[in-house]
C-alpha positions in Angstrom: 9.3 136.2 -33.3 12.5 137.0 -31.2 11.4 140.9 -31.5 8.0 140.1 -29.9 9.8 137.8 -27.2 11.9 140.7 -26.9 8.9 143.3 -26.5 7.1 141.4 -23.8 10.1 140.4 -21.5 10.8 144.4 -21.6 7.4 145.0 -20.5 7.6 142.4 -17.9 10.3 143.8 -16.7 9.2 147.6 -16.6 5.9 146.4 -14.6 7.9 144.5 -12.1 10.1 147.9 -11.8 7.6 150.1 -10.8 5.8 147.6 -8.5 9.1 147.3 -6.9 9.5 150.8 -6.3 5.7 151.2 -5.4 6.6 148.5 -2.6 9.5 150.9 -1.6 7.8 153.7 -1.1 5.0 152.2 0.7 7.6 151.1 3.4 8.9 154.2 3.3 5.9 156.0 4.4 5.1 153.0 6.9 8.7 154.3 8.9 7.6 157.4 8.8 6.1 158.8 11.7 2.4 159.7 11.5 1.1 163.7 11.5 -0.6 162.8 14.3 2.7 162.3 16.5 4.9 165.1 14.4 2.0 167.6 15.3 2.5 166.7 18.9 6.2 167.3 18.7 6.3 169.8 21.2 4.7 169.8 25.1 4.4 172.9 26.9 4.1 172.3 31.0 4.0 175.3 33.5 6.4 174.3 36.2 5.5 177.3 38.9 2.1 175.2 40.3 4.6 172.3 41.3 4.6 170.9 44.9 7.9 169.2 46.5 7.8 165.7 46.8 4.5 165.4 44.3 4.8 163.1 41.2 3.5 165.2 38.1 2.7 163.2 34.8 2.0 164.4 31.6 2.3 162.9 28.2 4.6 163.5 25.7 4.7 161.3 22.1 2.3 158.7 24.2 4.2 158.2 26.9 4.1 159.3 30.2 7.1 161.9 31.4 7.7 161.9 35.2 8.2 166.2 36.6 9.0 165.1 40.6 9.8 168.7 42.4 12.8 167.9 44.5 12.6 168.6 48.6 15.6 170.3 49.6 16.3 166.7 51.7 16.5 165.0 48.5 20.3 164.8 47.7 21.2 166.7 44.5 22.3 164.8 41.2 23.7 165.7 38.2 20.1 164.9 36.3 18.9 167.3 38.5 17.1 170.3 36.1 17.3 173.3 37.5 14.4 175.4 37.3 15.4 179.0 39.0 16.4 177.8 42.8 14.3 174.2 42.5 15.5 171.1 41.2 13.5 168.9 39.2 13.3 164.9 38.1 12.2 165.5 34.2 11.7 161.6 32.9 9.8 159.3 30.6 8.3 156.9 33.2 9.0 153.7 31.5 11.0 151.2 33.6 14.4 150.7 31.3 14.3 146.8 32.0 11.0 145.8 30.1 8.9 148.9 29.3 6.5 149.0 32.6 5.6 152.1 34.4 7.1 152.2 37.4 5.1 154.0 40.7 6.2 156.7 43.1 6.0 156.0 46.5 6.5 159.9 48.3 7.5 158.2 51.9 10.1 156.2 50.7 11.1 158.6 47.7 11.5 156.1 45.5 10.5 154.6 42.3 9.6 151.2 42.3 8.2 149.0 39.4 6.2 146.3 40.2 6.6 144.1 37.1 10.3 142.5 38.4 10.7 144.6 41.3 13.0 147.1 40.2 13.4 150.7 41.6 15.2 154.2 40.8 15.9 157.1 43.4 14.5 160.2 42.9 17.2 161.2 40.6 15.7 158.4 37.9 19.1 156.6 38.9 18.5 152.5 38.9 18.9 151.5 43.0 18.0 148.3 42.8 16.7 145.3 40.2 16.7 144.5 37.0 16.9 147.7 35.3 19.6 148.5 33.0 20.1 152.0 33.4 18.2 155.1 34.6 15.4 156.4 33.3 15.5 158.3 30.4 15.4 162.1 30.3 13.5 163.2 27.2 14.7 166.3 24.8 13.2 169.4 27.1 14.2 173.3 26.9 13.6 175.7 30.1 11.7 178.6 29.5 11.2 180.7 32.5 9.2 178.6 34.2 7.4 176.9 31.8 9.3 173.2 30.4 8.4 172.2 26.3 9.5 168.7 25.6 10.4 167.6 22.0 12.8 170.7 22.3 16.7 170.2 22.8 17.4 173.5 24.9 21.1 174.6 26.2 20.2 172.5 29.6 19.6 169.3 27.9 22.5 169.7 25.8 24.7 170.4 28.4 23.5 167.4 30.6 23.8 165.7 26.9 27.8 166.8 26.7 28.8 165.7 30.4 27.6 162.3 29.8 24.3 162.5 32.1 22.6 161.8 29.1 23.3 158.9 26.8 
């Protein structure tokens, strides 16, 4: 008797094993990111059609990245990314308070977001609001002219080891 008692709480046991490690690998794959966004790892964007003062957005990962072409009014910053003789404002544009996406308003050179009122200079630096900190500049690399996102390039690292970049 004990040796079929013995038998079937082995079992029991094996079973609940493997479902336990079926569970565990099923939440594995749910963290993992889906082919979808690794395929979309990298962004290309040409930077040699930008206009001063004009608020480019593309997408990057879904979510919107801010290229602002700085006028030579516009005073430099250490974010600044320098493409050749222009400066640019590279940024995801998502407000660093709650998420929102904050507008650009050319006249004033500002950012501002509307959910709480916050706003960033043109530099993505927090001027005034809620927001934490500024806005956050995304991995990029500087090809001639052209920018790829997803790509941590000797510019991004360097803004990386000053501090710019958090």
């Amino acid at each position: 008797m004990s040796s079929r008692r013995d038998f079937m709480g082995m079992a029991l046991g094996g079973f609940s094993a493997l479902g336990g490690l079926a569970a565990l690998y099923a939440m594995k794959r749910s963290w993992d990111p889906l082919p979808s966004v690794k395929a979309a790892g990298f962004t290309t964007v040409d930077l040699s059609g930008a206009q001063e003062n004009v608020l480019n957005v593309e997408k990057w990962r879904g979510k919107p990245i801010f290229i602002l072409k700085k006028s030579a009014d516009m005073p430099a910053d250490e974010r600044d990314v320098l493409v050749g003789s222009d400066r640019f404002l590279i940024a995801i544009g998502l407000c660093t308070h709650l998420g929102c996406i904050p507008a650009y308003l050319p006249d004033q050179e500002i950012f501002h977001c509307a959910c709480h009122g916050g706003q960033f200079d043109a530099s993505g630096r927090e001027i005034f609001g809620p927001p934490p900190s500024p806005l956050v500049i995304p991995p990029f690399k500087i090809d001639g002219t052209q920018l790829v996102l997803g790509e941590e390039g000797p510019e991004y690292i360097k803004m990386k080891e000053a501090g710019v970049i958090a």
